[in-house]
ZAPA-27010 format. One record per residue: residue number from 0; residue in three letters; x, y, z of N, C-alpha, C, O, CB in turn. Coordinates in Angstrom, 1 decimal. Glycine has a CB too. Layout:
ZAPA-27010
<atom nr="NUM" rest="ala" n_x="X" n_y="Y" n_z="Z" ca_x="X" ca_y="Y" ca_z="Z" c_x="X" c_y="Y" c_z="Z" o_x="X" o_y="Y" o_z="Z" cb_x="X" cb_y="Y" cb_z="Z"/>
...
//
This chain:
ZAPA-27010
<atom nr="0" rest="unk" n_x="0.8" n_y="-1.2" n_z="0.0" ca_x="0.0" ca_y="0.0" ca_z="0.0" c_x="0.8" c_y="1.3" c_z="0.0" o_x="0.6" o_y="2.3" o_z="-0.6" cb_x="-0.9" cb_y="0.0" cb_z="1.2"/>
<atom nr="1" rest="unk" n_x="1.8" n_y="0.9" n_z="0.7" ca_x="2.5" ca_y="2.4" ca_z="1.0" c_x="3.3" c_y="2.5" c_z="-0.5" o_x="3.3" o_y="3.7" o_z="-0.9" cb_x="3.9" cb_y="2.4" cb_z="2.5"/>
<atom nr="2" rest="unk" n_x="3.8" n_y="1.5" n_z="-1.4" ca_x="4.1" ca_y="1.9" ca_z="-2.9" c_x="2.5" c_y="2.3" c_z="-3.6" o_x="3.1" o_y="3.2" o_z="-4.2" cb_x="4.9" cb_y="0.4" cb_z="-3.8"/>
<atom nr="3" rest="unk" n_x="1.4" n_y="2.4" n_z="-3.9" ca_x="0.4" ca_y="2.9" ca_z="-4.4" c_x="0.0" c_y="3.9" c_z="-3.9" o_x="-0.7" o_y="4.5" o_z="-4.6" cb_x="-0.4" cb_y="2.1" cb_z="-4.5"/>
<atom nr="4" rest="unk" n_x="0.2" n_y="4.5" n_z="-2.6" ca_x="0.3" ca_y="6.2" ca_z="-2.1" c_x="1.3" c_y="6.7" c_z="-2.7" o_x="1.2" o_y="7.7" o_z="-3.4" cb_x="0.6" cb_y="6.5" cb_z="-0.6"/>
<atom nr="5" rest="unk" n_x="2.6" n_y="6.0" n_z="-2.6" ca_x="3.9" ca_y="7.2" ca_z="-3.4" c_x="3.3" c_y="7.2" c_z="-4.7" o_x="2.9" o_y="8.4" o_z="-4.9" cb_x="5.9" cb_y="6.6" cb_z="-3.6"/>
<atom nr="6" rest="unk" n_x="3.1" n_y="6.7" n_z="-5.4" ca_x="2.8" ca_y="6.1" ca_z="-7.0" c_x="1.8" c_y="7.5" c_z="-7.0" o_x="2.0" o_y="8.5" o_z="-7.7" cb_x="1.9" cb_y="4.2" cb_z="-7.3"/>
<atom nr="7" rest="unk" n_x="0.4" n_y="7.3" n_z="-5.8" ca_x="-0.3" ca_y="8.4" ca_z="-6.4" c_x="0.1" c_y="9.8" c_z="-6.1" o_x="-0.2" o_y="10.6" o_z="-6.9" cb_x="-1.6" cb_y="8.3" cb_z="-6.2"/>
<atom nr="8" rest="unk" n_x="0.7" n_y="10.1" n_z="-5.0" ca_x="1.3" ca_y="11.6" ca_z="-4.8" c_x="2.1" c_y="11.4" c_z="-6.2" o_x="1.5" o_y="11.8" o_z="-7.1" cb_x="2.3" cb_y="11.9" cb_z="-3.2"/>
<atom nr="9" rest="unk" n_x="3.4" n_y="10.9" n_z="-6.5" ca_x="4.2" ca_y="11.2" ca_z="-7.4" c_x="3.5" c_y="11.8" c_z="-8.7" o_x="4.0" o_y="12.7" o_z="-9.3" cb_x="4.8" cb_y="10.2" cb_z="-7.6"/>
<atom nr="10" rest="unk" n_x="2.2" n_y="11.0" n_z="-9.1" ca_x="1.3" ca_y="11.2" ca_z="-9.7" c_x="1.0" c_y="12.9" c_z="-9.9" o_x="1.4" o_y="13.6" o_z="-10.8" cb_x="0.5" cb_y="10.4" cb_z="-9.1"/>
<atom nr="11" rest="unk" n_x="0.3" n_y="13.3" n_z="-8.8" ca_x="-0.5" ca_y="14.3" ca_z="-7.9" c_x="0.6" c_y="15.2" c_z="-8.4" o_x="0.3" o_y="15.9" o_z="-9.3" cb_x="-0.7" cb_y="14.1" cb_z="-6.0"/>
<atom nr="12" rest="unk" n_x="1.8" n_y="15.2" n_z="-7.8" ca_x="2.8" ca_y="16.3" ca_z="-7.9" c_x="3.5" c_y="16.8" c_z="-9.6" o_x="3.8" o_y="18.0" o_z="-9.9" cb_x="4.0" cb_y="15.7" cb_z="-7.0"/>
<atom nr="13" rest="unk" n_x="3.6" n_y="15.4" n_z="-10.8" ca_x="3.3" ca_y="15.8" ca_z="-11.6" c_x="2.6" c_y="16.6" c_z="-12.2" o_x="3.0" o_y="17.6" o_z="-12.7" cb_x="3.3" cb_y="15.3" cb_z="-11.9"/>
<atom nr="14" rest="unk" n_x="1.3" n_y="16.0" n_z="-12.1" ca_x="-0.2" ca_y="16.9" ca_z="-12.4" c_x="0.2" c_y="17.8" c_z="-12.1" o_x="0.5" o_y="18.6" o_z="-13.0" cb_x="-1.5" cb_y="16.7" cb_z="-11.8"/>
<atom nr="15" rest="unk" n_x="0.4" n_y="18.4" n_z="-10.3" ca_x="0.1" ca_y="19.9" ca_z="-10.4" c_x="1.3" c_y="20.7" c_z="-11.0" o_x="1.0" o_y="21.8" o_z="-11.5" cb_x="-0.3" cb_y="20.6" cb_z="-8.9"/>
<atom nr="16" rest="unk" n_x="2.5" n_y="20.3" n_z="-11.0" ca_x="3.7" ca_y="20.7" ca_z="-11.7" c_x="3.1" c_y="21.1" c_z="-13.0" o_x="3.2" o_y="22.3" o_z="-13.2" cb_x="4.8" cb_y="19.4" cb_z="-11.8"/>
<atom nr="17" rest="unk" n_x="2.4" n_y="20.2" n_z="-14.3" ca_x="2.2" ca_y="21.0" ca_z="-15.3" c_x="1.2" c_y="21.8" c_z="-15.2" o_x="1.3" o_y="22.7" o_z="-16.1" cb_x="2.1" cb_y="20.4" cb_z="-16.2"/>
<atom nr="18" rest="unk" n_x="0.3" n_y="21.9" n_z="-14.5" ca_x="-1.0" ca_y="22.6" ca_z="-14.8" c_x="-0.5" c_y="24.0" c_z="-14.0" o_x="-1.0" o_y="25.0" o_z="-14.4" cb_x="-2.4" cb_y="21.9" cb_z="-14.1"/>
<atom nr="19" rest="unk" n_x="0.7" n_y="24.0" n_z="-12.8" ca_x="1.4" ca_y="25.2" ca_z="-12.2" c_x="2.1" c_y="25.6" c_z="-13.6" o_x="2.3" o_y="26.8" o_z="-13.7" cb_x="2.5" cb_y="24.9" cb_z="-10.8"/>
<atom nr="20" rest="unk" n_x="2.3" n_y="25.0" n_z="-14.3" ca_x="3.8" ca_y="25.4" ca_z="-15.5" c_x="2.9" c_y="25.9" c_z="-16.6" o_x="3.2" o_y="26.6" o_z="-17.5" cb_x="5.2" cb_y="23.7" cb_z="-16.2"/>
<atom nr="21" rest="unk" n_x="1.8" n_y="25.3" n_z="-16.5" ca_x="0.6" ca_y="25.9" ca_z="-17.8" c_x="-0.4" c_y="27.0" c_z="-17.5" o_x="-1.2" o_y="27.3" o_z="-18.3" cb_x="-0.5" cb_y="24.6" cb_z="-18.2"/>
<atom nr="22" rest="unk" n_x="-0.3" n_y="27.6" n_z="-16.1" ca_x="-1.0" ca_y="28.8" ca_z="-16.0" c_x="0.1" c_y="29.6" c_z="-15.8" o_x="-0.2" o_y="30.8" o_z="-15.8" cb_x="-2.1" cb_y="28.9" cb_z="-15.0"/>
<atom nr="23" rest="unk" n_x="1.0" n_y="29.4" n_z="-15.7" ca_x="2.9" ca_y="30.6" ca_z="-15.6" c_x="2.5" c_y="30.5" c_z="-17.5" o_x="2.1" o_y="31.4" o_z="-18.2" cb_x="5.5" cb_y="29.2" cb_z="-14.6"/>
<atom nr="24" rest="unk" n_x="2.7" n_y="29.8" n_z="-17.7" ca_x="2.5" ca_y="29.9" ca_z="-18.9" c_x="1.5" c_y="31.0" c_z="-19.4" o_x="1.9" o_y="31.9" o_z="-20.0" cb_x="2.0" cb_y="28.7" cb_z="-19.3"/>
<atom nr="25" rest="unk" n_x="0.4" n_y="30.8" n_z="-19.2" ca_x="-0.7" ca_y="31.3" ca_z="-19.4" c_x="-0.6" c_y="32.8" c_z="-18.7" o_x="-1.4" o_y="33.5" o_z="-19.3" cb_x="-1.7" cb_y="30.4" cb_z="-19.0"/>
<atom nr="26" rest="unk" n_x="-0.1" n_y="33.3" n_z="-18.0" ca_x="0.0" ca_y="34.5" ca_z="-17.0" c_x="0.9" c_y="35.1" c_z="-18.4" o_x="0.4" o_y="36.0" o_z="-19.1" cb_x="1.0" cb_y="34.3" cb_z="-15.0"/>
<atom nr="27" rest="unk" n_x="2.0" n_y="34.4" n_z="-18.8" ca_x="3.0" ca_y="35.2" ca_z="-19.5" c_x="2.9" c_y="36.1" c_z="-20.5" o_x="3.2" o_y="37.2" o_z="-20.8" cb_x="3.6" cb_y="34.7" cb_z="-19.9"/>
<atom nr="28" rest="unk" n_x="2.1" n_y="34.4" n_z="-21.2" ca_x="1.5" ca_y="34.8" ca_z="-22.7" c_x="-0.1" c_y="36.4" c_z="-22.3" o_x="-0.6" o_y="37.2" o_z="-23.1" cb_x="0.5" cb_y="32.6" cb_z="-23.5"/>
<atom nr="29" rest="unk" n_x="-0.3" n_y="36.2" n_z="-21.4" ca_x="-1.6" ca_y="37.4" ca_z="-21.5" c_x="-1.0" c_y="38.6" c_z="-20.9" o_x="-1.8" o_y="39.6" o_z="-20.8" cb_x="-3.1" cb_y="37.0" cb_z="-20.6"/>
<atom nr="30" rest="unk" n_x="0.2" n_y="38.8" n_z="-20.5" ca_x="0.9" ca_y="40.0" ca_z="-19.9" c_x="1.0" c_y="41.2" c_z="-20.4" o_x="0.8" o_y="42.3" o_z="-19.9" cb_x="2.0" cb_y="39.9" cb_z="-19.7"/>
<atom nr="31" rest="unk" n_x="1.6" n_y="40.9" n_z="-22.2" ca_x="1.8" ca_y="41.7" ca_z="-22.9" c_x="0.7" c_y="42.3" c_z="-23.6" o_x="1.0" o_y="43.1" o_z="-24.5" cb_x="2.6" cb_y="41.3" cb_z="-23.5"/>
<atom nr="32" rest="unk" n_x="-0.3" n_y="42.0" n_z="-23.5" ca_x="-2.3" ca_y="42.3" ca_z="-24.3" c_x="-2.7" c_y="43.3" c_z="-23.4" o_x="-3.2" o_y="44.3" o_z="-23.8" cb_x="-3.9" cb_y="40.8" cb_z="-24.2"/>
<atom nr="33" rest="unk" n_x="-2.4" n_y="43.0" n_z="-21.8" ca_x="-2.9" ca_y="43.9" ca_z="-21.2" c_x="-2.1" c_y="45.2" c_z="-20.5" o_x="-2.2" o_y="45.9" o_z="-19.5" cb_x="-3.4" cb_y="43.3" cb_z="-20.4"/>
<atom nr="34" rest="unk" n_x="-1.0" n_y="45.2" n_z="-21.6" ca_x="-0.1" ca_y="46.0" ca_z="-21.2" c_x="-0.2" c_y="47.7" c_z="-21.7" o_x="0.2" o_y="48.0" o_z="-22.8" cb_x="1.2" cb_y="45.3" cb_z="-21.7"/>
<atom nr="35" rest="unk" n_x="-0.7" n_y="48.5" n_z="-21.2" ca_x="-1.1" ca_y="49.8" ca_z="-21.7" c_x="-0.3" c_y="51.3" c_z="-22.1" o_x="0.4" o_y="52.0" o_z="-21.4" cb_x="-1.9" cb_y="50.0" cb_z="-20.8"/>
<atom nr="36" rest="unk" n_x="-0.6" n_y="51.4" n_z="-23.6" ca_x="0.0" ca_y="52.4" ca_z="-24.0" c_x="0.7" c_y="53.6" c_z="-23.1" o_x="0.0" o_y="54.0" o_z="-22.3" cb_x="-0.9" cb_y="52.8" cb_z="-24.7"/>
<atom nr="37" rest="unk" n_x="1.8" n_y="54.2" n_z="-23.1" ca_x="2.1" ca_y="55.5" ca_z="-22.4" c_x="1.9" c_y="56.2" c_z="-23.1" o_x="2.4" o_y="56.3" o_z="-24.2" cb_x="3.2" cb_y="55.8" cb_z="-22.0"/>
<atom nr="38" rest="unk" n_x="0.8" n_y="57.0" n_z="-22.5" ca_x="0.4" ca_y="58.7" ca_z="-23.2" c_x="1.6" c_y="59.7" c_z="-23.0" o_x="2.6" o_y="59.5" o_z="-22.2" cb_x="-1.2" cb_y="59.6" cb_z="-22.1"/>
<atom nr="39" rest="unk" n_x="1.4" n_y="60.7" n_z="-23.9" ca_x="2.7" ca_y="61.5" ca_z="-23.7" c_x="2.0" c_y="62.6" c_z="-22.8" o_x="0.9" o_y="62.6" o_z="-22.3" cb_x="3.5" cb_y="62.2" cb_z="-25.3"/>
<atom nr="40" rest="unk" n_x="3.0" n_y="63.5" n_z="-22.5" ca_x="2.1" ca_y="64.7" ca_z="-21.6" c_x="2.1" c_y="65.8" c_z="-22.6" o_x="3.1" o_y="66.1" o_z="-23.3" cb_x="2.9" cb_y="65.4" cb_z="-19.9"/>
<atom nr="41" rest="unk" n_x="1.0" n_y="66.3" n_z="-22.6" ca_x="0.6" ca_y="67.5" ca_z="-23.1" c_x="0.9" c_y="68.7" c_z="-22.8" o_x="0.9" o_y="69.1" o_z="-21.6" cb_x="-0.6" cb_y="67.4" cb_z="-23.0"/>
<atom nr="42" rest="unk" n_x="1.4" n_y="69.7" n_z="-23.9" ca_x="2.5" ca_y="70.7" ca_z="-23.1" c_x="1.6" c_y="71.7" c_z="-23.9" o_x="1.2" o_y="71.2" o_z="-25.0" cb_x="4.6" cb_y="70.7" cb_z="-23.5"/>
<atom nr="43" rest="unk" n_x="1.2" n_y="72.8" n_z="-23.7" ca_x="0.7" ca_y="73.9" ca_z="-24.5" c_x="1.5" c_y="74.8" c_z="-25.2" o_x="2.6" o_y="74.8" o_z="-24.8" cb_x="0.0" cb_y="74.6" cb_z="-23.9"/>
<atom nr="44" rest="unk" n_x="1.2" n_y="75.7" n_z="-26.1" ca_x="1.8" ca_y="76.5" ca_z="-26.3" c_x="0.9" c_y="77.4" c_z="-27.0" o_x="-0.1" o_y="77.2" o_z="-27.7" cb_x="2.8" cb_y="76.1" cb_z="-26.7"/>
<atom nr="45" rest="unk" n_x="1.8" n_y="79.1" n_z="-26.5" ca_x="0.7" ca_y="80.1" ca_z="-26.4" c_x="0.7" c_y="80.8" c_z="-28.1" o_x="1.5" o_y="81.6" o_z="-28.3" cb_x="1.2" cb_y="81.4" cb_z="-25.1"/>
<atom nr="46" rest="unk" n_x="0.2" n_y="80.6" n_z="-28.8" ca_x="-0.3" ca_y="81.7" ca_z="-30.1" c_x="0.6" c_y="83.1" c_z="-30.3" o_x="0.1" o_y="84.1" o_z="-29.8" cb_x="-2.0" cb_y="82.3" cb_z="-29.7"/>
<atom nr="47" rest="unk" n_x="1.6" n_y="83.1" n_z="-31.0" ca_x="2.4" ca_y="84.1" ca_z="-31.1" c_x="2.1" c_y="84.8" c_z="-32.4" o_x="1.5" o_y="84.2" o_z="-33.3" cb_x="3.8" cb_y="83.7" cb_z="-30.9"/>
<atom nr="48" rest="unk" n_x="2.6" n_y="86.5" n_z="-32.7" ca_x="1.6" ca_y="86.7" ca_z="-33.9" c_x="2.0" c_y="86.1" c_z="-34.8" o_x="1.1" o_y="85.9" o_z="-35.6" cb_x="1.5" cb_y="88.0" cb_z="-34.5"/>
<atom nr="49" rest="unk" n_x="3.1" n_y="85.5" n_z="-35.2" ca_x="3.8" ca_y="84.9" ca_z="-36.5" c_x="2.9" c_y="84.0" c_z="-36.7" o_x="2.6" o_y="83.6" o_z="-37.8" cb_x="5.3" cb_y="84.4" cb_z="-36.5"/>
<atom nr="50" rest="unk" n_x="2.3" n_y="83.3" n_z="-35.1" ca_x="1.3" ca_y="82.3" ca_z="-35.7" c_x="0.1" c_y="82.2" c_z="-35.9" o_x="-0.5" o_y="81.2" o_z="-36.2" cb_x="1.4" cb_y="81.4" cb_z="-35.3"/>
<atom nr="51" rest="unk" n_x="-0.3" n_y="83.3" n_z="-35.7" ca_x="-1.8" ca_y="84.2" ca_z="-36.4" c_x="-1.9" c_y="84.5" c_z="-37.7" o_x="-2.9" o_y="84.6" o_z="-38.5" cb_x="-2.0" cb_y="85.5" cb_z="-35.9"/>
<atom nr="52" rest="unk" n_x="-0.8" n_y="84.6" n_z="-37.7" ca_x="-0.7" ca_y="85.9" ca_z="-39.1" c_x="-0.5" c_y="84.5" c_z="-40.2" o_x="-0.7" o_y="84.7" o_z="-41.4" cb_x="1.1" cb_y="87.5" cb_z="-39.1"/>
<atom nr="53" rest="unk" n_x="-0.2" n_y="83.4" n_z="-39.7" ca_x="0.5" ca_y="81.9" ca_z="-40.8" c_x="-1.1" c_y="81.5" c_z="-40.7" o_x="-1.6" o_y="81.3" o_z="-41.8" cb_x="2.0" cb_y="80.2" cb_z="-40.0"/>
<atom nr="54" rest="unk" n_x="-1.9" n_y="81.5" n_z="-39.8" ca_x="-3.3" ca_y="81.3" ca_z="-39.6" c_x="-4.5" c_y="81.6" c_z="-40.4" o_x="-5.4" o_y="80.9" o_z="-40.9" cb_x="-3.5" cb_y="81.7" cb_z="-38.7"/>
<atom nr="55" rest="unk" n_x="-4.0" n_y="83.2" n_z="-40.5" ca_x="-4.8" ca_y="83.7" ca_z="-41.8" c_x="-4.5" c_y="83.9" c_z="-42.6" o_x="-5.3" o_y="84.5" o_z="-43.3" cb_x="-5.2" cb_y="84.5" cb_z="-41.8"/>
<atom nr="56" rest="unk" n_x="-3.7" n_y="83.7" n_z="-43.1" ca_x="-2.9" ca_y="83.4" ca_z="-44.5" c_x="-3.4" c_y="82.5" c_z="-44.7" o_x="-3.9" o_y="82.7" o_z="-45.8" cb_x="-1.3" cb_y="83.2" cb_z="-44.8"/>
<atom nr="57" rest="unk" n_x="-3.8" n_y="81.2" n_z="-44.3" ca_x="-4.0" ca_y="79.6" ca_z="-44.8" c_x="-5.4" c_y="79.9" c_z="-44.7" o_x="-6.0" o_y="79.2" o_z="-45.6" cb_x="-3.3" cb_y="78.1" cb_z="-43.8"/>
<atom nr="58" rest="unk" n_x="-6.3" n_y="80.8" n_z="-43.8" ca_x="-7.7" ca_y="81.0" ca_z="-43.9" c_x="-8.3" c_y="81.3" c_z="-45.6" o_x="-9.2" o_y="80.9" o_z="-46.4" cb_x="-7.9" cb_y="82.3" cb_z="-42.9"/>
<atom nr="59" rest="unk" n_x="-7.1" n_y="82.6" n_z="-45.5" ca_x="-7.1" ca_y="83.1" ca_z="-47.2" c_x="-7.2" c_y="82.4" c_z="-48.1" o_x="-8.0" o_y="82.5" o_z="-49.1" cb_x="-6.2" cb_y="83.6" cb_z="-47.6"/>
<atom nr="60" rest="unk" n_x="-6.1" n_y="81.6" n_z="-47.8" ca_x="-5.7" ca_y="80.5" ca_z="-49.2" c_x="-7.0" c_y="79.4" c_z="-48.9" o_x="-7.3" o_y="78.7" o_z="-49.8" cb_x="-3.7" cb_y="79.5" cb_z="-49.1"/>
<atom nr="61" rest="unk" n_x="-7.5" n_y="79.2" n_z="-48.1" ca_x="-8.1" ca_y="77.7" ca_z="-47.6" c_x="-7.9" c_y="76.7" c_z="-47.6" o_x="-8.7" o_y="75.8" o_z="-48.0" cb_x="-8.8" cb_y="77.3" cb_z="-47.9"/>
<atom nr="62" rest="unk" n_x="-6.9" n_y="76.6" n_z="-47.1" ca_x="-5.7" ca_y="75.9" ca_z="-46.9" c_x="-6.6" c_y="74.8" c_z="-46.0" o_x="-7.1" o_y="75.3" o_z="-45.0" cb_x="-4.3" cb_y="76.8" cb_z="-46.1"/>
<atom nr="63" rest="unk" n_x="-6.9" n_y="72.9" n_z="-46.3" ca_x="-7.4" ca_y="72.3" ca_z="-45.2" c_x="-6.6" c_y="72.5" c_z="-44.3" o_x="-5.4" o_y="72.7" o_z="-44.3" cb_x="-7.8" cb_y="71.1" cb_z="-45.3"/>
<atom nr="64" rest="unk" n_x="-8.0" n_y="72.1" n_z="-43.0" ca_x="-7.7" ca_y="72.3" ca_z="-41.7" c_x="-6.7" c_y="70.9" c_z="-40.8" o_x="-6.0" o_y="71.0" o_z="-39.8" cb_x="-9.2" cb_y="72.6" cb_z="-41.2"/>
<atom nr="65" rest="unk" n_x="-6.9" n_y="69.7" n_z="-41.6" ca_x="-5.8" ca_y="68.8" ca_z="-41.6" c_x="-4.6" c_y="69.2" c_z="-41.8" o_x="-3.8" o_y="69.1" o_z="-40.9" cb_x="-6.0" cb_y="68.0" cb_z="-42.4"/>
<atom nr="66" rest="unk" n_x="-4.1" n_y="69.7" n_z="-42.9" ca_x="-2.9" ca_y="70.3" ca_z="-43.6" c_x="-2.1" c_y="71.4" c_z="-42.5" o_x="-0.9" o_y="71.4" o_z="-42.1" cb_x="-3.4" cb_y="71.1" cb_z="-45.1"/>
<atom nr="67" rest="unk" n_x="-3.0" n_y="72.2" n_z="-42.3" ca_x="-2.2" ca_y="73.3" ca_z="-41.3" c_x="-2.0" c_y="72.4" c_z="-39.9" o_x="-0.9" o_y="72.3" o_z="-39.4" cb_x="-3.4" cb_y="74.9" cb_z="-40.8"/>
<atom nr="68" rest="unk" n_x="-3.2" n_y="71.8" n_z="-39.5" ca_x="-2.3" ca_y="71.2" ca_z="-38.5" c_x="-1.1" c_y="70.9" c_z="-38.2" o_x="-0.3" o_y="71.3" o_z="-37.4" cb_x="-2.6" cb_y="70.4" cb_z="-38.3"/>
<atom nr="69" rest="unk" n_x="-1.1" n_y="69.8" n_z="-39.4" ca_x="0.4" ca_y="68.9" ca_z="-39.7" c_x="1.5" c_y="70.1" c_z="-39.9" o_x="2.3" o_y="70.2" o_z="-38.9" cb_x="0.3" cb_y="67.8" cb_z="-41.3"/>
<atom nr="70" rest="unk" n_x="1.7" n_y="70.7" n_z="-40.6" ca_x="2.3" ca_y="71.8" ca_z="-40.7" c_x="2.6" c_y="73.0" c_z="-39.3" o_x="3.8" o_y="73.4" o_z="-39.1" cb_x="1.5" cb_y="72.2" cb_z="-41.9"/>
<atom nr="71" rest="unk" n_x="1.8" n_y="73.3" n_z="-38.6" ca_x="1.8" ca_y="73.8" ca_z="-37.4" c_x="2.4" c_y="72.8" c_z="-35.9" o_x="2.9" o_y="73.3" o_z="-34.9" cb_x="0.4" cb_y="74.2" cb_z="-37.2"/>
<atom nr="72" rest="unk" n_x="2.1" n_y="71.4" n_z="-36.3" ca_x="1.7" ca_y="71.3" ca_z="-35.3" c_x="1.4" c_y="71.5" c_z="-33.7" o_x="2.1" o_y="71.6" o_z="-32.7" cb_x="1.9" cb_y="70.8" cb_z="-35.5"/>
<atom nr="73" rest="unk" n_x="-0.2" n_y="71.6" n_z="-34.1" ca_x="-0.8" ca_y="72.0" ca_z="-33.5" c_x="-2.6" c_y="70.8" c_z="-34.1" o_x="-2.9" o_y="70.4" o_z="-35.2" cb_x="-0.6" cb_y="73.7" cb_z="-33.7"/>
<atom nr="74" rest="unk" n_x="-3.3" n_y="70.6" n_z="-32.7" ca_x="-4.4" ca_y="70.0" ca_z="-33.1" c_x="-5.2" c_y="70.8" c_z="-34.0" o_x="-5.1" o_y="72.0" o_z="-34.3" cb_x="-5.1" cb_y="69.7" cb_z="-32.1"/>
<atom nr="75" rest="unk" n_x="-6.3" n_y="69.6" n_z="-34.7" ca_x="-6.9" ca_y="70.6" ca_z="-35.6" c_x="-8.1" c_y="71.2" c_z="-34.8" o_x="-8.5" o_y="72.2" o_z="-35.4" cb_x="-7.4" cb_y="69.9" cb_z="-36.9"/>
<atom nr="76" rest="unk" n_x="-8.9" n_y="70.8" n_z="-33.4" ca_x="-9.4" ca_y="71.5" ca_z="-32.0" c_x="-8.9" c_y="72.6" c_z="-31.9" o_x="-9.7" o_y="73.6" o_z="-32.0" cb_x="-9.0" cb_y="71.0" cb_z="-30.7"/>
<atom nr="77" rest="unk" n_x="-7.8" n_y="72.9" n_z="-31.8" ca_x="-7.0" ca_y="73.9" ca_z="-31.0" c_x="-6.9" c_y="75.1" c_z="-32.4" o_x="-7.0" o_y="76.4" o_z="-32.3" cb_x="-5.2" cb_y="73.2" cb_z="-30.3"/>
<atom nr="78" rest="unk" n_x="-6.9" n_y="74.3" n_z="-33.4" ca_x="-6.9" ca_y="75.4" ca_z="-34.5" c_x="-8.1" c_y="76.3" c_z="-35.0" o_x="-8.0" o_y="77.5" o_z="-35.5" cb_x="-6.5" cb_y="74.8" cb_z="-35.6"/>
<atom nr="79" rest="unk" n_x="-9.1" n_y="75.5" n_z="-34.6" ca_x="-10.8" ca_y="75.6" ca_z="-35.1" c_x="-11.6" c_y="76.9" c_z="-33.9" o_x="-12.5" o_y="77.7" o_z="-34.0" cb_x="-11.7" cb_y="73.6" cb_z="-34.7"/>
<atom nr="80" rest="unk" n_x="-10.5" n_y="76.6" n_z="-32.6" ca_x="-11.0" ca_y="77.6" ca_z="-31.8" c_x="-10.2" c_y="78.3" c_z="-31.6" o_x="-10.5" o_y="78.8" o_z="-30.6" cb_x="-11.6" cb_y="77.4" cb_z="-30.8"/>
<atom nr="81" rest="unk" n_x="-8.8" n_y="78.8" n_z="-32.0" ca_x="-8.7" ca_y="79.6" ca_z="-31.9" c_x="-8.9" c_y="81.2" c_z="-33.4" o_x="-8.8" o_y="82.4" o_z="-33.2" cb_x="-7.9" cb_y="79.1" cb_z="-31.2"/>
<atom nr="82" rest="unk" n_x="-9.0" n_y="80.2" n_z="-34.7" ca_x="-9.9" ca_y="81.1" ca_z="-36.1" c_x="-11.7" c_y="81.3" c_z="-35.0" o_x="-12.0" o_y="82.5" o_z="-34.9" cb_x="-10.1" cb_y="79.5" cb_z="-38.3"/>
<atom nr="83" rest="unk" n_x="-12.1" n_y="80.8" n_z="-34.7" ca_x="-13.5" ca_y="80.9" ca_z="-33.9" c_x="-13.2" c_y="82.2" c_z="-33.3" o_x="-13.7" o_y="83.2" o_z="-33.8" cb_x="-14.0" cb_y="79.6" cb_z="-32.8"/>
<atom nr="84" rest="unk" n_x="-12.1" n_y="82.5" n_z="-31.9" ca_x="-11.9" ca_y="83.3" ca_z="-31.3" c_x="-11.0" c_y="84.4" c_z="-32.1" o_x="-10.8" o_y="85.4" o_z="-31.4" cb_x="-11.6" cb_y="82.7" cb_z="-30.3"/>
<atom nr="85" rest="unk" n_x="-10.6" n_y="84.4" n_z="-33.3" ca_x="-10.3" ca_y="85.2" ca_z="-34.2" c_x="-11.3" c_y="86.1" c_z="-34.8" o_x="-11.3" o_y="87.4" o_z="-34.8" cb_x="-9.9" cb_y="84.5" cb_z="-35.1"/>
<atom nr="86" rest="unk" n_x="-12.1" n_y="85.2" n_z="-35.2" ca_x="-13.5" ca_y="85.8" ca_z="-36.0" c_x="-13.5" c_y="85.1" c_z="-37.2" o_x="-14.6" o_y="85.0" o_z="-37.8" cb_x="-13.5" cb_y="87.6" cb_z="-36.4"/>
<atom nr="87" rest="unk" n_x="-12.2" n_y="84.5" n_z="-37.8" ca_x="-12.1" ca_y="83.9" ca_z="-39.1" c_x="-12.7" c_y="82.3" c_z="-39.7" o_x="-12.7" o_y="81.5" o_z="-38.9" cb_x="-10.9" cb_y="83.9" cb_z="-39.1"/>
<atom nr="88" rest="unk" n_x="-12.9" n_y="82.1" n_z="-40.4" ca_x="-13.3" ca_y="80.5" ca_z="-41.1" c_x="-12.3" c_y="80.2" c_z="-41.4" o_x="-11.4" o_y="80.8" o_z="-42.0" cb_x="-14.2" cb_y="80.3" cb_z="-42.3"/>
<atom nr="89" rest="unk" n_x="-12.3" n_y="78.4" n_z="-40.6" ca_x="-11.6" ca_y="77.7" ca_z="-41.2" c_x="-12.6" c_y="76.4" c_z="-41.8" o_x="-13.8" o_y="76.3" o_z="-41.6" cb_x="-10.5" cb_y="77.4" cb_z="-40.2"/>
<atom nr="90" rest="unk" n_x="-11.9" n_y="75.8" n_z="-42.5" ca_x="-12.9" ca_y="74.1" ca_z="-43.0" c_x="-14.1" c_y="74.7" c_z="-43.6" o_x="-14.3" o_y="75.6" o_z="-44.4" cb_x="-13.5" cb_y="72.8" cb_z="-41.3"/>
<atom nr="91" rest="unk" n_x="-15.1" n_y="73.7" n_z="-42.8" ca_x="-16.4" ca_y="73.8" ca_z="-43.0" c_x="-17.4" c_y="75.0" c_z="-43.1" o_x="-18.4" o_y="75.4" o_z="-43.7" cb_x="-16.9" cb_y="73.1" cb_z="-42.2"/>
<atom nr="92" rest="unk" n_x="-16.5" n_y="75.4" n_z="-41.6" ca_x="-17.4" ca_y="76.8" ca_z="-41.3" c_x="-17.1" c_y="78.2" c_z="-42.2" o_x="-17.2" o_y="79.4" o_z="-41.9" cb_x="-17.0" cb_y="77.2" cb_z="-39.6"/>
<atom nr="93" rest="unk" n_x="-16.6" n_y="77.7" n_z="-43.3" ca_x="-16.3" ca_y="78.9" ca_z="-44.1" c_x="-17.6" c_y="79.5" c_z="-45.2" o_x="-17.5" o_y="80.5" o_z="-45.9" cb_x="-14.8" cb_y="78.4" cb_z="-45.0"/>
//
């Protein structure tokens, strides 16, 4: 009897050996899915005339509001209100 107890612990301890080695497993493989983007920090910057004056120039021309972004960068939000708080059209609202 006492060889058919070792037999089944030896057993027992295999078993949980892989099923411990198959959720380490499993922890590893799902680590990297739930691993979350770093946002950058958001820094502002204040509206100088050179960049008013590049603002309404591109108002003029109608220049899309995509395009100046990229070219400024600067959001295209941040661009929309501050032609709004201008008085000027940009995009759509022209």
């Amino acid at each position: 009897m006492a060889k058919k107890a070792k037999a089944k612990t030896a057993k027992t301890a295999k078993t949980a050996a892989k099923t411990k080695k198959a959720k380490t497993v499993a922890k590893t493989v799902a680590k990297p899915a739930t691993k979350v983007a770093k946002k950058t920090k958001i820094t502002r910057r204040e509206y100088t005339k050179e960049d008013i004056k590049e603002l309404r120039a591109h108002s003029k021309a109608r220049t899309p509001v995509a395009q100046i972004a990229k070219l400024t960068k600067r959001t295209v939000g941040s661009l929309r209100q501050k032609a709004l708080k201008l008085g000027i059209g940009l995009g759509h609202q022209r």
